[in-house]
C-alpha positions as CSV (number, residue, x, y, z in Angstrom):
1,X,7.6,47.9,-52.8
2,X,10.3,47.6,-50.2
3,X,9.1,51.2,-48.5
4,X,5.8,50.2,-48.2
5,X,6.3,47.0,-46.8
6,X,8.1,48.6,-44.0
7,X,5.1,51.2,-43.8
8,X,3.0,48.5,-43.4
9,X,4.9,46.6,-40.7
10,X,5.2,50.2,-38.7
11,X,1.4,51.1,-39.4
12,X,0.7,47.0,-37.4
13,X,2.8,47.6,-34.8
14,X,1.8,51.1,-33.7
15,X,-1.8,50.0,-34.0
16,X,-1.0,47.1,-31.3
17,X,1.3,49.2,-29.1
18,X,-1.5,51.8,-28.9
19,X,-4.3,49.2,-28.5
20,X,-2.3,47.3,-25.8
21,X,-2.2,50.9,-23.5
22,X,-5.2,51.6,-23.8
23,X,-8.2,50.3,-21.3
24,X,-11.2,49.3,-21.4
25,X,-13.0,51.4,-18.4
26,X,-12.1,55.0,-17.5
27,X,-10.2,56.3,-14.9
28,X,-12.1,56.6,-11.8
29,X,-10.2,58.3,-8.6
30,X,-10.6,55.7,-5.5
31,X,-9.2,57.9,-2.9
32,X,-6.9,57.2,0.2
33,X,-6.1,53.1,0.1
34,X,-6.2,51.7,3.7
35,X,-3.4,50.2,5.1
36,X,-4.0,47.2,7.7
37,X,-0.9,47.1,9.8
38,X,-0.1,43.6,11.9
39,X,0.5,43.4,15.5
40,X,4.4,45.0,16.4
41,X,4.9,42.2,18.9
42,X,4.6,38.2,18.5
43,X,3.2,38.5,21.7
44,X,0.3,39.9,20.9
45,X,-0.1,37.6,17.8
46,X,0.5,34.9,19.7
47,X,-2.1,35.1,22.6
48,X,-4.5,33.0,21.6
49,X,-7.2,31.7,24.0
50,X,-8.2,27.9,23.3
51,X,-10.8,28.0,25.6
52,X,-13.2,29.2,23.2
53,X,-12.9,26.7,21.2
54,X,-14.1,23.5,22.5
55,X,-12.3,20.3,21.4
56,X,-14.3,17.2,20.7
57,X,-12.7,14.2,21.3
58,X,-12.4,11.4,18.1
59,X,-15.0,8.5,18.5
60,X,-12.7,5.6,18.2
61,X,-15.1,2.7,18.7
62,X,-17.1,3.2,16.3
63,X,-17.3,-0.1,13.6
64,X,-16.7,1.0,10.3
65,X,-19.4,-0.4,8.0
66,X,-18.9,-1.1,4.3
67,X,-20.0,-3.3,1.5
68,X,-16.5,-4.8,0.5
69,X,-16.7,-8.5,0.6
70,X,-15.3,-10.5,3.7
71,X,-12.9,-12.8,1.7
72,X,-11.4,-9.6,-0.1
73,X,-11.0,-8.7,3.5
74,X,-9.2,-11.4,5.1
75,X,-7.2,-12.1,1.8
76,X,-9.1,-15.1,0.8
77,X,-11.3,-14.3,-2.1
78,X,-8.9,-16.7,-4.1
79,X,-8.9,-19.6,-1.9
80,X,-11.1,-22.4,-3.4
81,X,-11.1,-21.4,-6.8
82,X,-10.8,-23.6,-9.4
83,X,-7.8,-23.5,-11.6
84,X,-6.6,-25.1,-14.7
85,X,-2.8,-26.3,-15.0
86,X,-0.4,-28.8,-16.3
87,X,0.2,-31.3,-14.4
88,X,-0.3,-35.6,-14.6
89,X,-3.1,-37.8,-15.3
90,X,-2.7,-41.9,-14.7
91,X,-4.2,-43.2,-18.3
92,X,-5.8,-46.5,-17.0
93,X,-7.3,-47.2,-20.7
94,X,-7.2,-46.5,-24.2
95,X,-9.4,-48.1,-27.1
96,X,-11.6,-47.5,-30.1
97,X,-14.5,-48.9,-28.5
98,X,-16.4,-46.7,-26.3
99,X,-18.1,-49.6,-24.9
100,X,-14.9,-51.3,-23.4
101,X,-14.0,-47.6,-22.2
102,X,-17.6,-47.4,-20.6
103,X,-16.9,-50.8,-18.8
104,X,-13.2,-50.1,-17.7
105,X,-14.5,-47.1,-16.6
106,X,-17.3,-48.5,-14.4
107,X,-14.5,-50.9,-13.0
108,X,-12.0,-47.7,-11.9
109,X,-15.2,-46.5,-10.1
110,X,-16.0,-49.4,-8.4
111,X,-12.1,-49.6,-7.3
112,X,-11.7,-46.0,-6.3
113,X,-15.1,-46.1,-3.9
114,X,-14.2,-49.4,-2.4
115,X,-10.6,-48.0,-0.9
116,X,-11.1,-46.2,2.5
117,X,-9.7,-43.1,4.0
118,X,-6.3,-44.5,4.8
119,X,-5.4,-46.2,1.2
120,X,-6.9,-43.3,-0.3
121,X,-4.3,-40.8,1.7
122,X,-1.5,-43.2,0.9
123,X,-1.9,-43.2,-2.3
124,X,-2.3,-39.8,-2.8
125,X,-5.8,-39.6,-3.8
126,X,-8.3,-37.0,-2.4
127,X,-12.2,-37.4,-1.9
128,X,-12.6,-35.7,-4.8
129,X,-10.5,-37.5,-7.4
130,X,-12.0,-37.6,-10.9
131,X,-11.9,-40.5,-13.5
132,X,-11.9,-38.7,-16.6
133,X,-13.4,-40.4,-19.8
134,X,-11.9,-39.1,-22.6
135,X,-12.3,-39.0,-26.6
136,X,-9.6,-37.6,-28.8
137,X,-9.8,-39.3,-32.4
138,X,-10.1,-42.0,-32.4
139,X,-9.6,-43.3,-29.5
140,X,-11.4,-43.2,-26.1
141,X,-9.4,-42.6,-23.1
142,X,-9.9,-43.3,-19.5
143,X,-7.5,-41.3,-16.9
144,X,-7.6,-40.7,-13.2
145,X,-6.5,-38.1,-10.8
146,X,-5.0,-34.8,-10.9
147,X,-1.5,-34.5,-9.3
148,X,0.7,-31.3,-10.0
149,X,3.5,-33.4,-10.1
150,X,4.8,-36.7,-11.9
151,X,5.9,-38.7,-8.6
152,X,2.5,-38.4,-6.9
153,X,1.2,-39.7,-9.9
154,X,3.9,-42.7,-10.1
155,X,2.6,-44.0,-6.7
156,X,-0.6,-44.6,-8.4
157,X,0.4,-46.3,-11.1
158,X,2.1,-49.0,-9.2
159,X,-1.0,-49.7,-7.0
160,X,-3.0,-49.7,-10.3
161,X,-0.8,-51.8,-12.3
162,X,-2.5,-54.8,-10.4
163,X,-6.1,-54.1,-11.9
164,X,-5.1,-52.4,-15.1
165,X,-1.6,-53.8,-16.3
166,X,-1.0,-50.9,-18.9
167,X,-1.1,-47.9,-16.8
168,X,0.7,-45.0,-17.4
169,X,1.4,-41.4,-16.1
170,X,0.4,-39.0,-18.9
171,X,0.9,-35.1,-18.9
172,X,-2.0,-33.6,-18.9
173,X,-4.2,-30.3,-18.3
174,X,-5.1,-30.5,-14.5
175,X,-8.0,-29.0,-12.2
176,X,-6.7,-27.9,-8.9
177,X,-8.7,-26.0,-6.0
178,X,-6.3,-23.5,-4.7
């Protein structure tokens, strides 16, 4: 068994050794090869005559036109979008009722549209603060303002105090144009 194993194994690799020479055209006589010999000197390599070739000069002023949005442009494409973060709330009212909310409510309005620019600025309110009428179970809230931090909202607690004794700075999920 052992001899004819090894028979085998020679048999294999003299069948791949002689299928490995062998080619798949036949031989076909090309005759003399040419040899292309380069230029001896640099010189001669070297001389070359830009004249013939012309250069046309780059049009600089042209405007390059594309569709990619201005603000992407000018890095702005993020400025006035709305965002949602913590911050603070003043909570001006908290009951069961929704019609005392509704009517405390209607009061905070009537407050917040009778100050003018200046009180507004001082206390730290924009033209577009919110009052915020809120229901978590069971009680309905009422909450004004969106300041990213705690001491812009303490300012408008103490002016508020006056109208609505139990106000109080709450954390709170904010909306912020950035």
């Amino acid at each position: 068994m052992r001899l004819r194993l090894n028979t085998n194994v020679l048999f294999t690799l003299l069948v791949g050794v002689l299928a490995g020479c062998s080619s798949g055209g036949g031989a076909v006589d090309r005759g003399p090869s040419v040899v292309v010999v380069g230029p001896t000197l640099w010189s001669e390599a070297e001389s070359l005559d830009v004249s013939k070739y012309p250069d046309t000069p780059i049009e600089g002023d042209k405007e390059t036109v594309h569709d990619v949005p201005a603000s992407l442009m000018d890095n702005t494409a993020d400025d006035g979008t709305l965002q949602e973060i913590s911050g603070f709330r003043v909570q001006i009212f908290a009951s069961i009722e929704r019609s005392e909310t509704v009517a405390v409510e209607e009061r905070a309005r009537l407050w917040l549209g009778s100050l003018d620019e200046e009180a507004r600025e001082s206390l730290g309110l924009k033209e577009t603060t919110e009052i915020y009428h809120l229901y978590s179970q069971p009680y309905f809230r009422v909450r004004i303002g969106d300041f990213e931090n705690r001491v812009e909202a303490i300012l408008l607690v103490q002016e508020l105090r006056r109208l609505f004794p139990g106000a109080f700075v709450v954390p709170d999920i904010i909306r912020v144009v950035r």
